[in-house]
C-alpha positions as CSV (number, residue, x, y, z in Angstrom):
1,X,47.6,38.2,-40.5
2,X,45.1,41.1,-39.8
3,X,46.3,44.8,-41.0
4,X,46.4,46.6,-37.5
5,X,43.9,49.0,-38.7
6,X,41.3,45.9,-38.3
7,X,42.8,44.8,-34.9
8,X,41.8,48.4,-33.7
9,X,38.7,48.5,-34.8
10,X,38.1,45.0,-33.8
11,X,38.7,46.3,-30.0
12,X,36.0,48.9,-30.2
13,X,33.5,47.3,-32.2
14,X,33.1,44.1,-29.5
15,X,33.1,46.4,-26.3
16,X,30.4,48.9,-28.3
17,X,28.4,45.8,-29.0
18,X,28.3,44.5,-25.2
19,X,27.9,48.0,-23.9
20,X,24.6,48.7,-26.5
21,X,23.4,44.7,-25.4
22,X,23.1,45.8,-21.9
23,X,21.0,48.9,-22.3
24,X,18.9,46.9,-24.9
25,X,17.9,44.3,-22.1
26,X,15.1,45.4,-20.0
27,X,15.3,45.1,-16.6
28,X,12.1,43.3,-14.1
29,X,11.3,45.0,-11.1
30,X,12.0,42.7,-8.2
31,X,8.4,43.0,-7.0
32,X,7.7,41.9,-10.4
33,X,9.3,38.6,-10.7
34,X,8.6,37.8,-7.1
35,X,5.2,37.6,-9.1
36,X,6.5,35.2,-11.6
37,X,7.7,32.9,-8.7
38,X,4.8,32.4,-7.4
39,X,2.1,29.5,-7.9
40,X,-1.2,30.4,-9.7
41,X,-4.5,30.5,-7.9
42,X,-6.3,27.0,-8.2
43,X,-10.4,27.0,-8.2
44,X,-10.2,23.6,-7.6
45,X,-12.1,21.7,-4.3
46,X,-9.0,20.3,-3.5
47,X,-7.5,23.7,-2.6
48,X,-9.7,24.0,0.0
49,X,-8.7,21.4,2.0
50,X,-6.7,22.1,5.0
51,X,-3.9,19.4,5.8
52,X,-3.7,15.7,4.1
53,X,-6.8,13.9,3.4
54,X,-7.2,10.4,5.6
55,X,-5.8,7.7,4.5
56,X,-7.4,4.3,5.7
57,X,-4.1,2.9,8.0
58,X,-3.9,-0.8,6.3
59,X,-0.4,-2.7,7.1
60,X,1.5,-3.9,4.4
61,X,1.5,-8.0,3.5
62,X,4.0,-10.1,4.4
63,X,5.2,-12.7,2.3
64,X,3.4,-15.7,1.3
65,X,0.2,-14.2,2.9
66,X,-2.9,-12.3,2.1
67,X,-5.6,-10.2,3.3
68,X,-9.9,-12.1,3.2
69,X,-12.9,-11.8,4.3
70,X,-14.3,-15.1,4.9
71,X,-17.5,-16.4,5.9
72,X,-16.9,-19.8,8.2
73,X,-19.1,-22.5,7.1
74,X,-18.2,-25.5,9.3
75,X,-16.1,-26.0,12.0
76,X,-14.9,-29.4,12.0
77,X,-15.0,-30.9,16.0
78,X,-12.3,-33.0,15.1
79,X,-9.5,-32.5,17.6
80,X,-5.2,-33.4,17.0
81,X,-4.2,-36.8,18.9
82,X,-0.3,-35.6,18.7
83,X,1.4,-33.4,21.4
84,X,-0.4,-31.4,24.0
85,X,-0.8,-28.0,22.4
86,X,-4.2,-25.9,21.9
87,X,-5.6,-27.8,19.0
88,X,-5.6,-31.1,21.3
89,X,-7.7,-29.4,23.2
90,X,-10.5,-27.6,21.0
91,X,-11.1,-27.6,17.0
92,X,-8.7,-25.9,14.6
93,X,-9.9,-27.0,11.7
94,X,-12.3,-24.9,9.4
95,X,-14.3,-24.9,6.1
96,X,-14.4,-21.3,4.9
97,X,-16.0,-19.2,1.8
98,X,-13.9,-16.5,0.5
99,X,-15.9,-13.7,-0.1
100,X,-13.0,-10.8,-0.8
101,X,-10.0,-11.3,-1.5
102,X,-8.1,-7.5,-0.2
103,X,-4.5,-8.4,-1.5
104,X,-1.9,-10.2,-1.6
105,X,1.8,-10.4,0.1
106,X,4.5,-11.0,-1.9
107,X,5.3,-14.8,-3.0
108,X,1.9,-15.7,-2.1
109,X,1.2,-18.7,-4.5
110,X,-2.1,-19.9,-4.1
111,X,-4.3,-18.6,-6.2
112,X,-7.9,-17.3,-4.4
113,X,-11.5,-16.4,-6.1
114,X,-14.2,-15.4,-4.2
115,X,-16.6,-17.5,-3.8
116,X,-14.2,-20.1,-3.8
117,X,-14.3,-22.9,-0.3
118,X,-11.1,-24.2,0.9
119,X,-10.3,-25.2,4.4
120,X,-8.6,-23.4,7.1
121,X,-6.3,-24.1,10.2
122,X,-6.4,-21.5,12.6
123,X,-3.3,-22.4,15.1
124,X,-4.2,-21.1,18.5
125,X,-8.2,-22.9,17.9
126,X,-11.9,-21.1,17.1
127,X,-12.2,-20.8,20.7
128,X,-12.6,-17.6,22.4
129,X,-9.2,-17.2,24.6
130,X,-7.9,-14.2,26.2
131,X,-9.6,-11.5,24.5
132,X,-9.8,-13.1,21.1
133,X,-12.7,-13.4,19.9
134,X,-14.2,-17.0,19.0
135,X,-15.5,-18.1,15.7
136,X,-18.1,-20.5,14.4
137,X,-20.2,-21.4,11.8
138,X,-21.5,-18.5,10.0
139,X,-19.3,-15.8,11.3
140,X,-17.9,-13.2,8.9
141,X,-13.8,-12.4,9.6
142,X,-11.4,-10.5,7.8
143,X,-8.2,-12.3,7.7
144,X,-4.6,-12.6,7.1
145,X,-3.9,-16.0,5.7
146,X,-0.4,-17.6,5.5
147,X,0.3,-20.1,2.3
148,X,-0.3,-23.6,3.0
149,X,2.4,-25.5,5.1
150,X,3.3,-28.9,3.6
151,X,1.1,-30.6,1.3
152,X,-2.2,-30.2,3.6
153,X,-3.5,-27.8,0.9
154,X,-5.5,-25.9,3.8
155,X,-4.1,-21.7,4.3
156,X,-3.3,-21.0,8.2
157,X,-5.3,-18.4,9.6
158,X,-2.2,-16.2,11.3
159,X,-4.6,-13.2,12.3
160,X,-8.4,-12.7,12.3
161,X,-11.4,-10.3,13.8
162,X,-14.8,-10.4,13.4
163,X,-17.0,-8.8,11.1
164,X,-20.7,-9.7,12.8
């Protein structure tokens, strides 16, 4: 146990203590650390611009597909006997050269260089139909393609427009 005569002076010394640590600390203006809040002044060029810069609007892949530009190089006139659909009636069938390759969905498999030929179905024909534009020999698209169905090796064209 303490002697009391520590205990006493114990309970002046700490309040003394607090009492002389207040006056010590020094006290900020409010204008002052309203200062201290705020960000510095940049020089750069990009503080100058007013808004968000544009950003080219580009949708994102879906899976198993990816995003060409192609050049067609032949259009094979060969037409499909089965069934009555739009590739009984004009050419679907395509040789193409990849010239880009833009990116890639996810689970895309197939591996593309440019340069590279492969063939190409595109579903709904090469003909110009209801404000789709046609393609032939030649022309320059950009393009989705979807992976190859089955074991035809050739990539579906699912969406297209022309680049010429």
């Amino acid at each position: 146990m303490r002697p009391a005569s520590l205990r006493g002076n114990t309970l002046l010394v700490l309040p003394t203590l607090l009492l002389v640590m207040g006056f010590a600390c020094k006290r900020v203006p409010e204008s002052e650390s309203s200062v201290e809040n705020e960000k510095p002044v940049s020089s750069s060029k990009l503080s100058t611009i007013k808004g968000t810069p544009p950003v080219p609007e580009r949708k994102p892949l879906a899976p198993s597909h990816a995003r060409v530009v192609l050049q067609v190089v032949k259009v094979f006139p060969k037409l499909e006997t089965a069934g009555n659909g739009p590739c009984s009636k004009a050419p679907c069938q395509t040789e193409v050269k990849i010239l880009q390759v833009m990116g890639y969905g996810a689970g895309f498999i197939q591996p593309l260089a440019e340069g590279q030929q492969v063939q190409a179905y595109f579903p709904m024909t090469v003909q110009a139909v209801g404000g789709r534009p046609g393609v032939a020999a030649g022309k320059r698209i950009t393009a989705e393609l979807q992976s190859s169905i089955g074991d035809t090796g050739r990539l579906v064209v699912y969406s297209y427009a022309l680049l010429d």
